[in-house]
C-alpha positions as semicolon CSV with decimal commas, in nm:
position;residue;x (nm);y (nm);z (nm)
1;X;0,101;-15,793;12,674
2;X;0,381;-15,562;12,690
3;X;0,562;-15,510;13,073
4;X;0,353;-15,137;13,008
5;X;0,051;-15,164;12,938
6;X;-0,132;-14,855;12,755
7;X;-0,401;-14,872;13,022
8;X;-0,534;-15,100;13,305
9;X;-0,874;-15,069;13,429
10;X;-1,005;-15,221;13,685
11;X;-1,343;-15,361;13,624
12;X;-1,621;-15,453;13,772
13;X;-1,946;-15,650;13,619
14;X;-2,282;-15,696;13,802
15;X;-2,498;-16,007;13,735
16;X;-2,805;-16,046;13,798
17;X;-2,966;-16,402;13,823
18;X;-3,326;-16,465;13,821
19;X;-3,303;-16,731;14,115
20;X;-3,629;-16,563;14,345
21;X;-3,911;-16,795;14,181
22;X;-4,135;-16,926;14,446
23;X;-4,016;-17,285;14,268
24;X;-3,681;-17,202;14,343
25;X;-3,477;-17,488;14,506
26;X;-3,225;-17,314;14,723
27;X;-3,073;-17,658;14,746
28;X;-2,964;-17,582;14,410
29;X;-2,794;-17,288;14,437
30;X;-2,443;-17,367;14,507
31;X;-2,432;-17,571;14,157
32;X;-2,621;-17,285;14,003
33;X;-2,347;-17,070;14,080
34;X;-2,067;-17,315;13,972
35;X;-2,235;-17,366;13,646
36;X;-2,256;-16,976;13,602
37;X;-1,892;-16,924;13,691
38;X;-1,803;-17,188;13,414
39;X;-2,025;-17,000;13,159
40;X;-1,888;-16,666;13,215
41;X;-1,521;-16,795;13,229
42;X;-1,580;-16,986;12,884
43;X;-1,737;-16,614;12,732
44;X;-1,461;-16,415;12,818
45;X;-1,204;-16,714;12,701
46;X;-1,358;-16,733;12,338
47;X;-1,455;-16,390;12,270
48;X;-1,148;-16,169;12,121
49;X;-1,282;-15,869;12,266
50;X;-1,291;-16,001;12,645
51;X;-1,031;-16,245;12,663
52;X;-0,731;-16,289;12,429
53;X;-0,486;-16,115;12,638
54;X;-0,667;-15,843;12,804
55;X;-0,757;-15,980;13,096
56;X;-0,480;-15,928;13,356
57;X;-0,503;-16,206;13,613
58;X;-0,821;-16,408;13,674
59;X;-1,156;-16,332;13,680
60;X;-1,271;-16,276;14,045
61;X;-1,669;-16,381;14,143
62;X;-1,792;-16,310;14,440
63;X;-2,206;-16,412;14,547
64;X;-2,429;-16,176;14,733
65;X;-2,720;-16,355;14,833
66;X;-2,886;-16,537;14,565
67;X;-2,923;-16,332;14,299
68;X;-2,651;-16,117;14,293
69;X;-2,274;-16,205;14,111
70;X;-2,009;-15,958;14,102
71;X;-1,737;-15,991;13,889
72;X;-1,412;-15,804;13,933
73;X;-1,110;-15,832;13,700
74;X;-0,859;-15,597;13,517
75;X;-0,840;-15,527;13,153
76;X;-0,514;-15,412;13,044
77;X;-0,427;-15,345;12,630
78;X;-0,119;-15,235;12,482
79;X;-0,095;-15,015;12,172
80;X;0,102;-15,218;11,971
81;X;0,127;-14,871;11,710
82;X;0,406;-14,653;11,807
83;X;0,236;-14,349;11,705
């Protein structure tokens, strides 16, 4: 990306996880939510329309509770056409 950028917005994605099961093991939970950083991380990595360069720093999670994920990042492109 260019030193000025066309537009940087900062973003914010709600997840919600499906974690309130009366079978749930709370126990659990803390891989649960390493597993589902990993995921998400890998998405926005591979897909062209996420990651490849729009994405301006890293990808910021944050846990409310147990079924609640925020994530919080900025996307930033760069016209690369003059006109």
């Amino acid at each position: 990306m260019s030193d000025f950028p066309d537009y940087e917005v900062s973003t914010r994605v709600t997840f919600l996880l499906q974690c309130d099961s009366p079978e749930f093991n709370s126990l659990l939970l803390p891989n649960i939510q390493k597993e589902f950083v990993k995921h998400v991380q890998s998405v926005y990595e591979h897909d062209d329309t996420l990651g490849n360069g729009y994405v301006q720093g890293d990808l910021t999670f944050s846990f409310q509770g147990s079924r609640t994920v925020y994530l919080d990042y900025v996307f930033e492109c760069c016209d690369e056409n003059e006109a």
